[in-house]
N, C-alpha and C positions, 0 to 999 in steps of 0.2 A: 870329429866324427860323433863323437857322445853326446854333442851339443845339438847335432842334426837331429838325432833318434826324438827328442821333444819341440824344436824349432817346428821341423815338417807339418806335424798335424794341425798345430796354428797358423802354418802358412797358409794351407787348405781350407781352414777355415777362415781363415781372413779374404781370402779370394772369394771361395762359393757366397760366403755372406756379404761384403761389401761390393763385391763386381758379380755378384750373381745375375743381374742383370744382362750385362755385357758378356760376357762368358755366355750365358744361355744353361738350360737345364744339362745337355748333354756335355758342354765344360767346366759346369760345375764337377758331375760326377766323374769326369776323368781326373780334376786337380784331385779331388780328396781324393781317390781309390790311390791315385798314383803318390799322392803323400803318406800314407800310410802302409801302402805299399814297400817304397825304399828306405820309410822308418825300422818297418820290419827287418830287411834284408842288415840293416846296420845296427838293428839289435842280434840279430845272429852272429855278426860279426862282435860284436860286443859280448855275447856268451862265447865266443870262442878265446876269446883273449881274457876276459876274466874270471869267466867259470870255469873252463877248463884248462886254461895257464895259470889262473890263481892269483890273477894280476889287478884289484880292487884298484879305481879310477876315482880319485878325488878332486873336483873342480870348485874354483872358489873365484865367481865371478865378478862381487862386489859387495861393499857394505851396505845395506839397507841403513843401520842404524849405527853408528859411530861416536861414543861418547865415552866419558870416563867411567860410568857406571853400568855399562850395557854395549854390546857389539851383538849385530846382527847379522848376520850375512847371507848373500841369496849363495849357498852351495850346495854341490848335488854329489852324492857318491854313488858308484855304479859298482857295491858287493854281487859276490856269488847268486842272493836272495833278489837285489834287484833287478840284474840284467834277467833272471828266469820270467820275473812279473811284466818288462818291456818286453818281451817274446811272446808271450800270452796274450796281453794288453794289443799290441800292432797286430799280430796273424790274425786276432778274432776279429778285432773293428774292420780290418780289411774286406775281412770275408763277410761281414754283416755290411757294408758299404756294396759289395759284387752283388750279394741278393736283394740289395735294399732296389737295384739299378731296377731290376725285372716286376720287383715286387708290388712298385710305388710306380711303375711306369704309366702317366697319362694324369698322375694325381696330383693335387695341388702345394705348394710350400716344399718342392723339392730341393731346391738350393737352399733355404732354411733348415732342412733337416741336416742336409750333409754338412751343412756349416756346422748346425750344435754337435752332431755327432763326432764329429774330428777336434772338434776344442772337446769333448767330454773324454775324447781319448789321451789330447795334449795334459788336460788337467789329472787324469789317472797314473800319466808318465813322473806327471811332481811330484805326486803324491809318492808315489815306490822308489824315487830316488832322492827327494832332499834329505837333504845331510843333518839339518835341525828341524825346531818343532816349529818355525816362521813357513819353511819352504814349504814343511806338510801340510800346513794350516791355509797356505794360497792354493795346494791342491784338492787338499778336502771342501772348502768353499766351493774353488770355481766347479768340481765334480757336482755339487749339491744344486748352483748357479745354475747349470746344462741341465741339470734331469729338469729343475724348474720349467726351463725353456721349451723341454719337452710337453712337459703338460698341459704349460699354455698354448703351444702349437696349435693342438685341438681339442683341449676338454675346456680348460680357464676361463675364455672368453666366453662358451657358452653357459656356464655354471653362471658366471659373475651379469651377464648380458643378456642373458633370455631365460624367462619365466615360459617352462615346460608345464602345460595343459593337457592333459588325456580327455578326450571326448568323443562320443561315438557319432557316427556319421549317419544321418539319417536315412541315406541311403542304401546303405550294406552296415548294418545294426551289427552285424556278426564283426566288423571289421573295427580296431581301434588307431586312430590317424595321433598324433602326435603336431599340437599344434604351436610352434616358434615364434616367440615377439621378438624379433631381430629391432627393432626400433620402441627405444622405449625415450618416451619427451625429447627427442632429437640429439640424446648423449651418446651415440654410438658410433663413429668413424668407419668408414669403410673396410680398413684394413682391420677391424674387430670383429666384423661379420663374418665369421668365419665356416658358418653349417654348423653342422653337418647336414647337408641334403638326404631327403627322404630319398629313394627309389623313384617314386610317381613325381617330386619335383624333378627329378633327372629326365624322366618322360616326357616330361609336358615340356621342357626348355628344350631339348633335346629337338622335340618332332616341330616345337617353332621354330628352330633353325633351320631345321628343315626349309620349312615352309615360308611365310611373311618375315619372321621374328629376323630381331636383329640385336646381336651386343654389342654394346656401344664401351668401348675403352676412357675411361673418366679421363682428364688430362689432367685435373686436380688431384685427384683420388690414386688411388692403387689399388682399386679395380675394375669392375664390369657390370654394366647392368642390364636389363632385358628388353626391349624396347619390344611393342605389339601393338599392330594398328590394323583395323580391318574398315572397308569399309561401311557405310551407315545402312546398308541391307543385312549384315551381321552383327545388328548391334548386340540379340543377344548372347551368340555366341562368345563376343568379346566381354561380356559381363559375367559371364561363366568364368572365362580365364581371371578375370579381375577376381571374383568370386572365389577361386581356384586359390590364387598366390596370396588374395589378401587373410583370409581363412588360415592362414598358415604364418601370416605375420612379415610376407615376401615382398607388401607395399603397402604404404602408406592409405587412410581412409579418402583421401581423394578423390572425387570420382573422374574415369576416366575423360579425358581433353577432347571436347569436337572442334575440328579444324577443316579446314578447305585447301584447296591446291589446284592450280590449274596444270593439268595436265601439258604433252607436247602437241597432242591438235587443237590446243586452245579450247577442252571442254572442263569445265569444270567439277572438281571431285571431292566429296564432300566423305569423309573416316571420322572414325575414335580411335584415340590410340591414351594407353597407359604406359609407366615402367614401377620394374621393381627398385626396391634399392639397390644400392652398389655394393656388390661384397667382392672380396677381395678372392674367396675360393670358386668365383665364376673364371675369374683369368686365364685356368687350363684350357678351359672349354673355348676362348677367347683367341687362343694360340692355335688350336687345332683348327675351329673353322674360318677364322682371319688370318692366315699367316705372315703375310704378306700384303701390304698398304690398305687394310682392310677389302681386302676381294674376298668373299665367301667360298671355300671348296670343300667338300667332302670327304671330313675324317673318318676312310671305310673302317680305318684298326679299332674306331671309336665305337664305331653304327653296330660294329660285329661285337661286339660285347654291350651295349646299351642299347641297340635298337629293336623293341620289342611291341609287341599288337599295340599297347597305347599307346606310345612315339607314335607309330602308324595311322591311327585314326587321327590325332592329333595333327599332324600331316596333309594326310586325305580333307580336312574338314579345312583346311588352311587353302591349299592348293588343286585338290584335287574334283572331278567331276566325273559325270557317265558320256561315252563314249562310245554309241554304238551300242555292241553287246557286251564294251567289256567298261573299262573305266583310264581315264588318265587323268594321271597328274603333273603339271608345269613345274618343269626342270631349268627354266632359262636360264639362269644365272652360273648355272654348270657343265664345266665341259663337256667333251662326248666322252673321253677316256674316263672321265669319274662315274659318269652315267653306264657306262657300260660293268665297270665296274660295279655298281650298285645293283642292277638287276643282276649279275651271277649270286650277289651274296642275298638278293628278292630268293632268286629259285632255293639257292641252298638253307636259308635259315628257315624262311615261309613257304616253299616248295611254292611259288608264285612264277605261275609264266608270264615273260615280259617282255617288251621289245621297244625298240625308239622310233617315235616320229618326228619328224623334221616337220616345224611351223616358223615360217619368215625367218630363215636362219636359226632357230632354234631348235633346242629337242626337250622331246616330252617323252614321257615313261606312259607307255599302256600297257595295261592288267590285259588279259585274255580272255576271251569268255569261259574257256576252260577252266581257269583259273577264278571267274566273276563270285560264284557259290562262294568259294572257299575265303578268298577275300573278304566277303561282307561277313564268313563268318567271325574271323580274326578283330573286324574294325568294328562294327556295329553295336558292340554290348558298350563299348569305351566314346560312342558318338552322343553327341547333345539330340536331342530330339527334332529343336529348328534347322540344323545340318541335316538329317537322314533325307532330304529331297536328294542330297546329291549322288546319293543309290541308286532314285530312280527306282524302274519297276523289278529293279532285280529285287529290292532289299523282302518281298512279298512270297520270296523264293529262298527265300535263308532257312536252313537248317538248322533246326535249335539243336 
């Protein structure tokens, strides 16, 4: 039993870290809460027999070091003083693992975390119960190891791998943008790109998935990167985005690739398309609108907390057109259930009236005329200038 209360939390962490994969986010966090969980319960039962029976637990597993002038041994005592600090140690990590579930829900490196967190708690367990100064000394490390691990998670890579520029944006002078060289001479690996993403890169990736944009799952790599291709009537809108991501260190000086493709009536079709680099903290984003064999669906838990007026134009200016009096925009690739979906959270977040129409088996999302004012007013400040035709003569009618 006394051997479980420190096994567990390594178990959990060996699982969510090594099969975090396979397990998945949401069995990641049930192995650690549940390891640390019944660590807990068997350290109460361990204050109950030693703290309060008085009954000091000495285990002496093996020699580490064996000779005539030195014995080592890996042994653990469980005193009055230490079964109190495994009681302490298991109930808090537990309950910082239950809030971590809610907290970190939708964000990147979560089997990662739960994995160092539960070895940081394994390694605190050693620490309060070895028996000599070897045992406490593999505790106190591997505790020093995990916080490391922690801070590489998300600050290291950036400190070590991107040279942070402040420069004002010639556009909005009052505004200071924060510009990232994720790629410096081509020594940076995927799975070191780690972000932190600005807000407005969240927007712009966000409302291309929306719309054209497409992430592509590395097969080499370990992670994601952003594919965009419009075609050669927008070219310059596609050099804005280029303009956009490369400004910020998002892709390489490349310009982007003209290519051709013959369509299915045999006309030929002539785009540009770019991508970013692959980083490894797009994969969430990855999961949510590819779930499944790469089919696009619409993460509303996602839209409802990151889908905002720029997402929106960015969108519109992807997809979208004038329609009548009002405006629509091409939803093909989306069911009706998610579409329907998405215009209740249109009316509730943008008070946007909206409705579906059906083209050749498809559905498209149209804006209202009711609705048209109010729209242009949300999209238009965030629209490139060669995109505003597709306003149309409402945009003449906007309300500053």
């Amino acid at each position: 039993m006394y051997l479980s209360i420190l096994i567990l939390p390594f178990l959990g962490s060996i699982i969510s870290g090594l099969l975090g994969r396979k397990v998945g986010v949401t069995g990641s966090q049930w192995i650690s809460c549940l390891s640390l969980f019944f660590s807990a319960i068997l350290s109460t039962m361990a204050f109950y027999e030693v703290g309060l029976c008085a009954s000091p637990v000495s285990i002496n597993i093996g020699n580490w070091i064996d000779s005539e002038l030195m014995i080592v041994s890996w042994e653990f005592l469980f005193d009055q003083v230490s079964v109190v600090f495994c009681i302490m140690i298991t109930y808090i990590t537990f309950l910082i693992l239950v809030y971590t579930i809610y907290y970190m829900d939708g964000g990147p490196h979560i089997q990662r975390f739960f994995s160092y967190l539960s070895a940081f708690a394994g390694f605190m367990l050693v620490l309060v119960t070895g028996a000599n100064y070897f045992v406490l000394f593999v505790g106190w490390e591997g505790e020093n190891t995990c916080l490391k691990w922690f801070i590489n998670l998300y600050f290291s890579d950036v400190i070590k791998y991107s040279s942070v520029l402040l420069f004002v944006d010639q556009t909005h002078r009052d505004k200071m943008i924060v510009k990232r060289y994720f790629h410096i001479e081509g020594k940076i690996h995927s799975h070191k790109r780690i972000g932190p993403h600005n807000l407005d890169v969240l927007q712009v990736v966000i409302g291309s998935l929306l719309g054209d944009g497409h992430l592509e799952k590395r097969t080499r790599g370990v992670g994601s990167r952003l594919i965009i291709e419009q075609t050669n009537r927008n070219v310059e809108y596609l050099m804005w985005l280029y303009r956009f991501f490369n400004d910020r260190g998002y892709c390489s000086n490349l310009k982007p690739k003209l290519f051709k493709r013959i369509k299915k009536n045999n006309t030929l079709y002539y785009g540009v398309k770019f991508n970013t680099y692959t980083f490894s903290s797009f994969n969430w984003l990855h999961e949510l609108f590819y779930p499944v064999c790469n089919i696009k669906v619409l993460p509303i838990l996602l839209l409802t907390n990151y889908l905002n007026p720029m997402a929106l134009a960015i969108w519109f200016m992807d997809d979208g057109s004038q329609l009548g009096s009002g405006f629509k925009i091409a939803t093909n690739c989306f069911s009706l259930c998610e579409l329907e979906e998405l215009c209740l959270l249109l009316l509730k977040k943008f008070n946007l009236n909206c409705s579906l129409h059906r083209d050749k088996n498809k559905w498209t999302i149209y804006i209202k005329k009711s609705s048209a004012i109010h729209f242009i007013n949300l999209v238009e400040p965030f629209m490139l200038n060669s995109m505003k035709y597709k306003l149309g003569s409402h945009s003449q009618h906007c309300i500053s």
